[in-house]
N, C-alpha and C positions, 0 to 999 in steps of 0.2 A: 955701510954697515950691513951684515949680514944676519940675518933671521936666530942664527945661535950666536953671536958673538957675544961674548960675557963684559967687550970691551964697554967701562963707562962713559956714556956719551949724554947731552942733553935729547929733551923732544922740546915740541915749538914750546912748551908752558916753561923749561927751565927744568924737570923732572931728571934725573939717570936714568939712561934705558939699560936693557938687559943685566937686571940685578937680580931678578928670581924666574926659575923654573917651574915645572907643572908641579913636584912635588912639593917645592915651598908654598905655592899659592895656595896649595891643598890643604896644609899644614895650618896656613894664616888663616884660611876661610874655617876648616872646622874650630879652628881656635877662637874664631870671634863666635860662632853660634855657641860655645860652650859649654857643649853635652853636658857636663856634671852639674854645670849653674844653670842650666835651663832643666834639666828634668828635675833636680830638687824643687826648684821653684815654681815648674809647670805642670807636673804629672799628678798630683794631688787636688790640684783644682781642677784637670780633664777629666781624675778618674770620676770626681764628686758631681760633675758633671752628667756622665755617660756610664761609669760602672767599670763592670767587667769588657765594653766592646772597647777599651782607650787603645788597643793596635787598631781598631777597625779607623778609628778618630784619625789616629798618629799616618794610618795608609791616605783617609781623603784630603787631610791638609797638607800631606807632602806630594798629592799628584797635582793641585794647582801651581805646587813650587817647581816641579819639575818641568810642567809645559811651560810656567813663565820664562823656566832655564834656558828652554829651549829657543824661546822669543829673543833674550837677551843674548844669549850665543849668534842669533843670527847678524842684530845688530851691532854688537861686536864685531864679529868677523868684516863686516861692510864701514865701522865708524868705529876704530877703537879707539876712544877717550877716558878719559878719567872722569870726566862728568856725569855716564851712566846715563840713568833717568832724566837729571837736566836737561843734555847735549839733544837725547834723542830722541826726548819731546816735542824739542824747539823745533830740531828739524823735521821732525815729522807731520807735529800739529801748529805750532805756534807758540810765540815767545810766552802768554801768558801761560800756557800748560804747560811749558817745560820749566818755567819759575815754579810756579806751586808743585810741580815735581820732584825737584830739586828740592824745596823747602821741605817736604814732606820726607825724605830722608834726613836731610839733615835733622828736623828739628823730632826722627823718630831716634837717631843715633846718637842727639846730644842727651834725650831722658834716660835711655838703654844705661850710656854710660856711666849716670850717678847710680844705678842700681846697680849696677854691677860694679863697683867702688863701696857701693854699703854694704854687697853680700860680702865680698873679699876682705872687708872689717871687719864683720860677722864674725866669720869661722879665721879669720887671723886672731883673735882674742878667743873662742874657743879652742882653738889649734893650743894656743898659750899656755892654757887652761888644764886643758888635757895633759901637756907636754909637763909642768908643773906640778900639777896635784891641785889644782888652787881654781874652785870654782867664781871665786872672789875678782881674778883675772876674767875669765869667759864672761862675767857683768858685766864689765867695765863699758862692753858694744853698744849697753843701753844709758852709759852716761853720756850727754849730747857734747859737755866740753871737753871729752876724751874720743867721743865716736868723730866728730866734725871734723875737728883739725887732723884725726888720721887718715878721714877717707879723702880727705882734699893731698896730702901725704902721695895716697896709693893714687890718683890719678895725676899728680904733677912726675910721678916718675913713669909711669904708663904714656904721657904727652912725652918724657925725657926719648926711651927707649923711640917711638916714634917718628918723633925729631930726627933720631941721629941714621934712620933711612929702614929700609926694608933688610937692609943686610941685618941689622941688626936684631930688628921684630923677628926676621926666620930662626935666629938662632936661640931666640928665648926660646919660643913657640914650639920648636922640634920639642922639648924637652916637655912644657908643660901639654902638649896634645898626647905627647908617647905616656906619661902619666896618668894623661885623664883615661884614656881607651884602655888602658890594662886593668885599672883600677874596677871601672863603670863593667866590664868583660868580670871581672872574678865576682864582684857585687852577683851579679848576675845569677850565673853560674852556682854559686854559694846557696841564691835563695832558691833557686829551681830545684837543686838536690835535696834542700831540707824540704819544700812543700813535697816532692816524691817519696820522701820515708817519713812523712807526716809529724816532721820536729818541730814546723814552723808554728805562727802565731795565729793562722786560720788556713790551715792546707786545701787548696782549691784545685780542683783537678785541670788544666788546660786545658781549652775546649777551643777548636775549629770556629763557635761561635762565634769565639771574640774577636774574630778578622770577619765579621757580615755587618756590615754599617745599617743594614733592613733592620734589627734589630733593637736600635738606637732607642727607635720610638720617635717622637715629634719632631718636625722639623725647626721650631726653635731651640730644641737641646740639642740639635746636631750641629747648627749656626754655631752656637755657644761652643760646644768644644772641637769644631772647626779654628773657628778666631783663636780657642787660645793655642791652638796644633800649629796654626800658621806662624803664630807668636815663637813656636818652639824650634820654627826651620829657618825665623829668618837670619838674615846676616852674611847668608854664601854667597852674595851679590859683593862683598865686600871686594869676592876675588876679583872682577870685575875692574872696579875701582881703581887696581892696578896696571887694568890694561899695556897703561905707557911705559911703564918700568919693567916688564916682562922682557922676557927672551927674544919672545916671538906675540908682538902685542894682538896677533888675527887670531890664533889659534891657544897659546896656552893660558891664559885665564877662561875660555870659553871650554877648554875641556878639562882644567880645574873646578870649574862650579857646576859641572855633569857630578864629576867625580866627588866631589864635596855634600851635595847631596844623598846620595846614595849610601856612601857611608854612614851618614846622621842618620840614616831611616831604618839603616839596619843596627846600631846602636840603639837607638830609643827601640824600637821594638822587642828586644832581647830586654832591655831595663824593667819596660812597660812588663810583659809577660812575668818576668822573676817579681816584679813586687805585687802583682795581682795574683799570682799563684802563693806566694810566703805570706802575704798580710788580706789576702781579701780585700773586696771592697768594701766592709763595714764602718761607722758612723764612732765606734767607742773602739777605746786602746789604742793598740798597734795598726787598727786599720786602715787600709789607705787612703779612704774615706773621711777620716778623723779630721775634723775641721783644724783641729789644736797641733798636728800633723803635716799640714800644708802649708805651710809657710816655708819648710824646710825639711822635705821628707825624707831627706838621707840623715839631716840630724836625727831624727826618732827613730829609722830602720838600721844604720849602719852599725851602731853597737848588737843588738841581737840578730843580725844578719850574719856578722862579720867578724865576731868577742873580740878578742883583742889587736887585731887588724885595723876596727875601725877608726882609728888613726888615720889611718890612710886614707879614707873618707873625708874625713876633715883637709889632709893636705890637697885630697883632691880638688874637693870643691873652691879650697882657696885656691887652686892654682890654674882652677879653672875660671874661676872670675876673675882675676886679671891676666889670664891668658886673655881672656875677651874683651878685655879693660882695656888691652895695647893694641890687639888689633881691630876693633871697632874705632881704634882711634884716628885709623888713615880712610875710614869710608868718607865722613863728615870733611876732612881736610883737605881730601880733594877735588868732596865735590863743591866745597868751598874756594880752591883754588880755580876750576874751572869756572866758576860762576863769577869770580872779579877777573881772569883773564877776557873773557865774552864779556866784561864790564856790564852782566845782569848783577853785580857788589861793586862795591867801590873797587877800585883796581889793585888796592892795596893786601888785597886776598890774593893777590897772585902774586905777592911776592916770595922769594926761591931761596932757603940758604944756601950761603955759594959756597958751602965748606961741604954738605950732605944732599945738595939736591932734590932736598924736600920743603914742599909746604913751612912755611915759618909759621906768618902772620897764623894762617890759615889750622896749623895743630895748635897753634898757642891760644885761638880762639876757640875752638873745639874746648880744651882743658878748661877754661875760665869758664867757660857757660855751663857746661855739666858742672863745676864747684859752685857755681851760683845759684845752679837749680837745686842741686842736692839743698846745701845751705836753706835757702830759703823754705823750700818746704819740709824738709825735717823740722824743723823752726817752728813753723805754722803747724802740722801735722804728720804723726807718720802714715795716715792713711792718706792725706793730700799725696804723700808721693806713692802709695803702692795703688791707688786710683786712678793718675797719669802714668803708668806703667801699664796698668787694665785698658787706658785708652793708645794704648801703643798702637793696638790692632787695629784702629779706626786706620793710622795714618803708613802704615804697612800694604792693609787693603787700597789706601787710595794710589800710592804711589807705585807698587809693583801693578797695578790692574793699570794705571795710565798707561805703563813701557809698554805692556805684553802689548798692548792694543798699538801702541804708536808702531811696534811690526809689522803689523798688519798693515798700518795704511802708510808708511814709508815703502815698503816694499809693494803696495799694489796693483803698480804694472806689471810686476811677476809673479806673483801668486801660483799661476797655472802652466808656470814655465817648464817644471817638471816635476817629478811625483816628491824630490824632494821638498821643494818648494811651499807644494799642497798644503804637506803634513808641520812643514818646522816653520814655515815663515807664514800660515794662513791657519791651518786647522787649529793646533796644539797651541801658539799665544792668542789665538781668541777664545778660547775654549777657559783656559786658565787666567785671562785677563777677565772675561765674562763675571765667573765665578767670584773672583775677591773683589768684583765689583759690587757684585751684589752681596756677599759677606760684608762689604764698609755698610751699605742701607743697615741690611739684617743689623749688622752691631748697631748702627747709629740709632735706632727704631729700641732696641732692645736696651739701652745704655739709656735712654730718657726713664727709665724705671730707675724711681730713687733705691730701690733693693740690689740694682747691676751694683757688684761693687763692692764696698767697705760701706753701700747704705748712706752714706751720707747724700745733701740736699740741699741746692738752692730755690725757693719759690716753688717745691714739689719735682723739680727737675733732677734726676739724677748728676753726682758729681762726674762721674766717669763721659759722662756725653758734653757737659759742661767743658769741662779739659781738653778732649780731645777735639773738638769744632771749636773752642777755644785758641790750641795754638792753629787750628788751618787760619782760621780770622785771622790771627796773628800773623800769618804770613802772608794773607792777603794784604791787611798794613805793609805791611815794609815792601811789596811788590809794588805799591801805589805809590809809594816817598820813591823807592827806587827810581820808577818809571820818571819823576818828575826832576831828581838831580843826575839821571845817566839814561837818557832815551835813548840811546844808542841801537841796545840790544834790542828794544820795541819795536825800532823802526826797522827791523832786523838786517842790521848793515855790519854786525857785528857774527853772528852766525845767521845766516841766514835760514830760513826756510827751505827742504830740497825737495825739488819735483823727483818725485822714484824714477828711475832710470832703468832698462830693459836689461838685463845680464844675461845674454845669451851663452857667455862660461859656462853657468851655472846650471849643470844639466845631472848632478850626480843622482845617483839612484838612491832611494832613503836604505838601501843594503848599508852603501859607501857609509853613508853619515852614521849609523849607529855603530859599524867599524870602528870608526873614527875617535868617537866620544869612546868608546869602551878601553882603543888604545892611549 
């Protein structure tokens, strides 16, 4: 089979290969990060954060995401699997770092998903609402035996669409990314013209400043809306995920999540600017600032931003969390597929349907756990769950800083092989692994404060630190039951550990490779 062949085949896991291109993977990756459900949701606590500097924020947490890009690209191109951070762990450092690897995506992508099932509930009963006249309807989101069984609803058809393969996920996804980018673009644009003829809610002039991160002030408040910047880009590793089903499994997902990035950064900073220049950063009303505000900041800004437009706003947002809802669906699925093929799971995770050549066991288990988690903690609390959302970033930082670094020392008999080399498979993923390593401390350090958070507390211990070292524990458990019913993978007879190997090829000049990513 050939590098383009669109013919459907299996790879060794049972997977279809060559089912999407670089545009689709583009399409799925900025669809799981969810521009419209992630800045509503995130830009309000960055700006509460840091203020007017949140481009400056929005620039240093998308440069560790970039150089880790660049890390995972390499590994990519040399191991393309579906397992990501698992695979490349294991083979780089060892079986137990590439489990808690692995676990540490998954069990960030199974929380992700109940939230983004709750948002997409949210504003589907305001959408209602709106669309109706009837604010009686847009309530309804806060009745729990109306909200529960809907959002378990939105995520059993979100696992449907996932299920039936990646043809299918691209063809929602075109539609609801083409929606979200025009929408988030006229938002925009809207608010920047009215703060320029001084119609907005607090007209602030745009200032050069607010791209100088010098300005920030302490470096605990920069940690702080770092984590939650990092929180705002991840997910473009999703493209990754797909390696095996790809066109071309060495090269187009690796210049997919070049591409996937760069987008998002230039997206949120057009957003970030429009609602700091239309609403300011103040603490009452409109402002962006507004604690009563952040929960959902295109709810408060898109009717006076937008008059009667903001409709649109609403569909966007719904359609932007379960845009995200479907394709965060295949990150978790397969890298639960690769984890019982390597029988680090029962084997039973890598079972294939033979009708779609995807993940069965493997998405059906994904959907159950996020309806269970949602469930449960909405149950117990709603801040139990917007608390294990805040601790997202503990386990983001630990897993994307494990790979970048597993680059580094996979590849370090060629590090100095050529100036490519130097810069993408030595400088750039330690540089960017470094950094969210030390961001997981900084949060973990910062998250024992019972004030991180929604404030809550056990024994004086912050919830948010509770949760998040919480599930890693948790997947320390089930790495220890594993090891003792499936030693296989420990003993590593199952993927092995790889001594790096000299690639004397690999001599391009880093000219070629920024070519390359750009085309």
């Amino acid at each position: 089979m050939t590098g383009n062949s669109t013919e459907r085949q299996d790879t060794g896991k049972g997977l279809a290969t060559g089912q999407i291109g670089v545009l689709g993977t583009v399409v799925i990756g900025v669809g799981c990060i969810a521009p419209a459900y992630t800045l509503t949701s995130g830009l309000g606590p960055t700006i509460a954060e840091v203020g007017a500097h949140v481009p400056a924020i929005l620039i240093l947490g998308f440069l560790p995401m970039l150089l880790v890009a660049f890390g995972y690209r390499e590994l990519n191109s040399r191991l393309p699997d579906s397992g990501t951070s698992f695979t490349w762990a294991t083979k780089a450092f060892s079986p137990w770092i590439g489990w808690m690897g692995g676990w540490g995506l998954i069990a960030a992508t199974v929380i992700v998903l109940s939230n983004l099932a709750a948002v997409a509930v949210d504003f589907f009963y305001i959408l209602l609402g709106q669309i109706l006249d009837n604010q009686g309807i847009a309530d309804l989101t806060r009745n729990l035996w109306v909200n529960i069984p809907t959002t378990l609803v939105f995520i059993a058809v979100a696992a449907w669409i996932s299920y039936r393969g990646l043809g299918s996920t691209k063809m929602v996804q075109y539609v609801l990314v083409a929606v979200q980018l025009v929408v988030l673009t006229a938002f925009a644009v809207s608010a920047i013209v009215q703060a320029n003829n001084g119609s907005s809610f607090d007209p602030t002039p745009i200032s050069l400043d607010w791209f100088n991160p010098a300005g920030i002030g302490s470096f605990p408040v920069m940690a702080a809306g770092v984590s939650l910047s990092i929180f705002m880009f991840w997910g473009w590793d999703t493209t990754l995920t797909m390696n095996e089903e790809t066109k071309d499994p060495k090269t187009t997902a690796s210049r997919a999540s070049t591409i996937t990035v760069l987008i998002i950064i230039a997206i949120y900073t057009l957003c970030a600017v429009g609602v700091v220049a239309w609403a300011g950063t103040g603490s009452e009303g409109l402002g962006a600032g507004n604690p009563a505000n952040q929960e959902s900041l295109f709810a408060a800004l898109a009717g006076p931003v937008m008059g009667p437009f903001a409709i649109l706003m609403s569909i966007t947002v719904l359609t932007s969390s379960f845009s995200s809802l479907n394709s965060t669906m295949i990150s978790p699925s397969r890298t639960l597929l690769a984890m019982g093929y390597y029988q680090a799971l029962p084997p039973v995770f890598a079972k294939i349907s033979p009708r779609f050549r995807t993940p069965s066991v493997a998405t059906v288990t994904s959907a159950v756990a996020a309806g269970a988690f949602y469930t449960v903690t909405r149950l117990i609390s709603e801040n139990a769950l917007w608390d294990t959302i805040t601790a997202l970033g503990l386990m983001i930082c630990f897993y994307y800083g494990i790979t970048a670094l597993a680059c580094v020392w996979y590849f370090r008999k060629e590090l100095f092989a050529s100036t490519r080399s130097i810069f993408f498979r030595f400088l750039f993923p330690l540089v960017g692994g470094v950094v969210l390593l030390i961001m997981f401390v900084q949060t973990a350090v910062d998250s024992l404060d019972p004030g991180y958070g929604s404030g809550n507390s056990i024994a004086g211990i912050g919830m948010v630190f509770i949760l998040g070292v919480g599930v890693l524990l948790i997947g320390v458990a089930l790495m220890l039951w594993t090891r003792v019913f499936h030693p296989a993978f420990f003993r590593g007879e199952t993927l092995p550990v790889s001594e790096s190997t000299t690639d004397t090829t690999d001599t391009a000049d880093i000219t070629d490779t920024t070519e390359e990513l750009i085309r």
